[in-house]
C-alpha positions in Angstrom: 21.8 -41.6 31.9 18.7 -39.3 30.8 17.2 -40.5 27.6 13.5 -39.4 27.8 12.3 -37.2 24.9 11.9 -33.7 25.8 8.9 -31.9 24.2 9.6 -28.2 23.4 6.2 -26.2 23.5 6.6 -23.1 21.6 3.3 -20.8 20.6 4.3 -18.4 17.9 2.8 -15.4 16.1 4.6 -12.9 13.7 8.1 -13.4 15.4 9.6 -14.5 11.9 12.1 -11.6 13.2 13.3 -14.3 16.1 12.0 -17.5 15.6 15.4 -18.7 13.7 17.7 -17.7 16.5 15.2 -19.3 19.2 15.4 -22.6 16.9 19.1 -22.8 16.6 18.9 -22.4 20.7 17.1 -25.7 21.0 19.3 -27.3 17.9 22.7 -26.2 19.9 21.5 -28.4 23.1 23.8 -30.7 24.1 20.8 -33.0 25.0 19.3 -34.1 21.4 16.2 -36.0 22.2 13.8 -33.6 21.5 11.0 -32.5 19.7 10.0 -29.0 18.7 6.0 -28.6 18.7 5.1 -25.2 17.2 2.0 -23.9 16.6 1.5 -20.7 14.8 -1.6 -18.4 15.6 -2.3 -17.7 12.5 1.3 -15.2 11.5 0.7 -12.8 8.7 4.8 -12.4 8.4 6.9 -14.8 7.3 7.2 -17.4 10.1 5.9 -20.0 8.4 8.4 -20.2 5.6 11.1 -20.2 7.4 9.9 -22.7 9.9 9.0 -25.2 7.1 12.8 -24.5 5.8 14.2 -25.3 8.8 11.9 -28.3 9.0 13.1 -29.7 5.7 16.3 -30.2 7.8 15.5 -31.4 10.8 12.5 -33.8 11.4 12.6 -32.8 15.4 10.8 -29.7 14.5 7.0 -30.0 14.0 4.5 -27.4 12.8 0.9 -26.2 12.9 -1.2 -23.2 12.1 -4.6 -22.6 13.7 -7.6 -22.0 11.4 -7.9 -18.7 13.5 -6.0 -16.2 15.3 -6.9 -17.8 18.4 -4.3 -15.9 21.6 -1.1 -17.7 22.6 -2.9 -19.7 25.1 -4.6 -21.9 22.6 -2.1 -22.2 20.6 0.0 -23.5 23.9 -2.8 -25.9 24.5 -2.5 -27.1 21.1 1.1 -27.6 21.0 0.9 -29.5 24.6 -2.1 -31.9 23.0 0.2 -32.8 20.0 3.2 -33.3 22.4 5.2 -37.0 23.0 7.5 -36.8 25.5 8.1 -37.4 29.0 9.1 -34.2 30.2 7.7 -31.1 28.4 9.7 -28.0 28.1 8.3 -24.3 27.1 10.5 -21.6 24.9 8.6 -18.8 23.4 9.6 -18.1 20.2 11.6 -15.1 20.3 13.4 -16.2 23.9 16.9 -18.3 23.8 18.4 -21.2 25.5 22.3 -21.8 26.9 23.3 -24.7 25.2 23.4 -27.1 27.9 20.0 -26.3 29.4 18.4 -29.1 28.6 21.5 -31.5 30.1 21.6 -29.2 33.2 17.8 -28.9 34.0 16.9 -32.7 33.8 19.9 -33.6 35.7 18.4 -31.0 38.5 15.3 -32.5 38.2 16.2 -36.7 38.4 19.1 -35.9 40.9 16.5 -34.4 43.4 13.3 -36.0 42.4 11.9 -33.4 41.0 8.8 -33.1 38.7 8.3 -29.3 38.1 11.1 -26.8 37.7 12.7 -23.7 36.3 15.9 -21.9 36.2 17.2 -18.4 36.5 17.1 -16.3 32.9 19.2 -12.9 31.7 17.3 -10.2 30.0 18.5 -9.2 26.6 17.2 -6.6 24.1 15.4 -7.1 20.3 19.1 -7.1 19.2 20.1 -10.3 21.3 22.2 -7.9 23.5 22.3 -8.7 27.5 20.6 -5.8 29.0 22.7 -7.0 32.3 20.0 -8.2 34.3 19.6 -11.4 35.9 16.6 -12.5 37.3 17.0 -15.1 40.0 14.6 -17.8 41.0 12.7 -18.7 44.2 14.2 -22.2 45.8 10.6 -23.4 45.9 7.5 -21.8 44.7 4.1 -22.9 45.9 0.5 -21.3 44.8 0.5 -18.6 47.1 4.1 -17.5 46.6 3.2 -17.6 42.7 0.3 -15.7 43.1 2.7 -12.8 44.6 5.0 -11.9 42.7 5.2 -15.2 39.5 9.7 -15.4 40.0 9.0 -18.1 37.5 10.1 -17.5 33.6 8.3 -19.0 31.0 10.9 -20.2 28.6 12.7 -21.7 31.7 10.0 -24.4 32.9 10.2 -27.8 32.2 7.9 -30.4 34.2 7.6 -34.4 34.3 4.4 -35.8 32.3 4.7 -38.8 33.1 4.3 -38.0 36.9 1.7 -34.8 36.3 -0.5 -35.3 33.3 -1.4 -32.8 30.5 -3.1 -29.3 31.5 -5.3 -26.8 29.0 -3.8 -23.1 29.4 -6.5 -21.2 30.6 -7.6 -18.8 27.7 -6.6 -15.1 28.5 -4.4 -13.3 26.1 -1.9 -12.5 28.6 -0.6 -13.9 32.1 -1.7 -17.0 30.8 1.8 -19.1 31.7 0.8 -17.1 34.8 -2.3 -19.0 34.9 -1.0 -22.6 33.6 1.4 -22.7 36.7 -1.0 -21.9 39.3 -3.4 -24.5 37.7 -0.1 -27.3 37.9 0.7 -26.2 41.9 -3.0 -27.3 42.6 -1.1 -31.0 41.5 2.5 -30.4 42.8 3.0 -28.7 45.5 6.3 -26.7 44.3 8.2 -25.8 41.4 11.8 -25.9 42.3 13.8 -22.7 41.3 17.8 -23.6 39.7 19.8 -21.2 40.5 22.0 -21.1 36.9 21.2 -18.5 34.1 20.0 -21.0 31.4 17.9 -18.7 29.7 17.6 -15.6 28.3 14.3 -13.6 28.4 13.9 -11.1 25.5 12.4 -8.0 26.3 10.5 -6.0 23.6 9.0 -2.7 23.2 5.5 -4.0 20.9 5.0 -6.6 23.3 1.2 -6.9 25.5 3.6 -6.7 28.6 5.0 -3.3 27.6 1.7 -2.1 28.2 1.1 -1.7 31.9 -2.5 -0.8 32.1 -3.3 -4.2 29.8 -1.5 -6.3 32.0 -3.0 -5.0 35.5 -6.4 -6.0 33.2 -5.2 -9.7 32.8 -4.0 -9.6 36.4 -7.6 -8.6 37.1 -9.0 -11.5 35.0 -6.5 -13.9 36.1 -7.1 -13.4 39.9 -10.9 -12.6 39.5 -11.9 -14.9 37.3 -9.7 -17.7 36.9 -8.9 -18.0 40.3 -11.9 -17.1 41.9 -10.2 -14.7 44.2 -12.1 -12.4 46.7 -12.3 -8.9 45.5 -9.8 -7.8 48.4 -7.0 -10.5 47.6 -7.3 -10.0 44.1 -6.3 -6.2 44.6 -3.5 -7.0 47.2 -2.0 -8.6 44.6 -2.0 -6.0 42.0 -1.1 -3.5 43.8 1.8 -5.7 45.6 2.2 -5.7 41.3 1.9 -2.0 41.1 4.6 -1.4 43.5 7.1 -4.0 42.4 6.7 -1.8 38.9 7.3 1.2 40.6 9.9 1.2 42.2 12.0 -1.2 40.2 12.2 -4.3 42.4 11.0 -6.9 39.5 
């Protein structure tokens, strides 16, 4: 039986809109021993209220503000220092988990001996509706199959610290889960893709990723400068990018 504490790493800023269904996803998990560690970059709606309400009732959820708005990859960082538990697992705050995701993904991961892995997600709308898309994961991912095409979601990952360490989130204000992975596959050689839909992505229209010109810029900075990619592999890779976008494929 799995009974290591799961550590739920969620970044948040001005999703007061979400954050209460994306709680009450964790709180529905049929595996309880976990922790919530939120850090807020510095919301000027009303997240923080009703995260401390939902706190007064539930001692699993833990919260912190920055002293400045700082980008979601500090505030990751953060919530990864203040972390406990053996496994960590990562849930933006306006995504959702299936009630059994926890259950399902650690028994993926300690019946195969697994360290790093994530699952398949839906896509739903800002209304919670499924926009009736699945997005399937890669068997195994390495670095160079990341650095393609990323089929890894965010709020699907959950990886052994016990067996890898902590990591800092490279600082760029978007692709940075992009960036955290690649820097984890230069210790493990593969995340392993699970095939069910535990997960479900939420895709908004205000969000950095709407904006496709900012996010071939991160790409940019991810590849270029994070990476330390030649000029030419840097723009395979965004255009590879560019023409996924195009013509639908991801």
């Amino acid at each position: 039986m799995i009974e290591g504490l799961v550590s739920v790493i969620m970044p948040t800023y001005n999703c007061g809109r979400f954050i209460t269904e994306t709680i009450a996803s964790i709180q529905m998990q049929t595996y309880t021993n976990w922790e919530i560690e939120i850090v807020d970059d510095c919301s000027k709606d009303d997240t923080r209220e009703i995260v401390e309400a939902m706190m007064a009732k539930d001692s699993r959820i833990h919260y912190y503000c920055l002293e400045t708005n700082s980008g979601a990859a500090v505030a990751r960082t953060e919530a990864m220092k203040r972390a406990r538990g053996e496994y960590m697992a990562f849930c933006d705050s306006d995504d959702l988990w299936m009630p059994d995701k926890l259950e399902k993904q650690l028994k993926f991961m300690t019946d195969n001996g697994y360290v790093f892995s994530c699952t398949a997600y839906e896509q739903i709308d800002e209304e919670s509706k499924s926009l009736n898309r699945v997005i399937k994961t890669v068997q195994k991912t390495d670095y160079n199959r990341l650095l393609l095409d990323c089929p890894v979601g965010n709020s699907s990952v959950m990886y052994n610290v016990d067996a890898m360490g902590k990591f800092e989130v490279p600082n760029i204000r978007k692709r940075n889960d992009d960036a955290l992975w690649l820097q984890m596959l230069k210790k493990e050689k593969y995340i392993w893709g699970m095939p069910d839909v535990l997960m479900r992505y939420r895709i908004r229209s205000n969000s950095i990723s709407s904006n496709k010109l900012k996010v071939i810029k991160y790409h940019w900075i991810l590849y270029r400068d994070i990476e330390h990619l030649s000029v030419f592999r840097s723009l395979f890779h965004i255009g590879f990018w560019c023409f996924l976008k195009v013509f639908g494929i991801k």
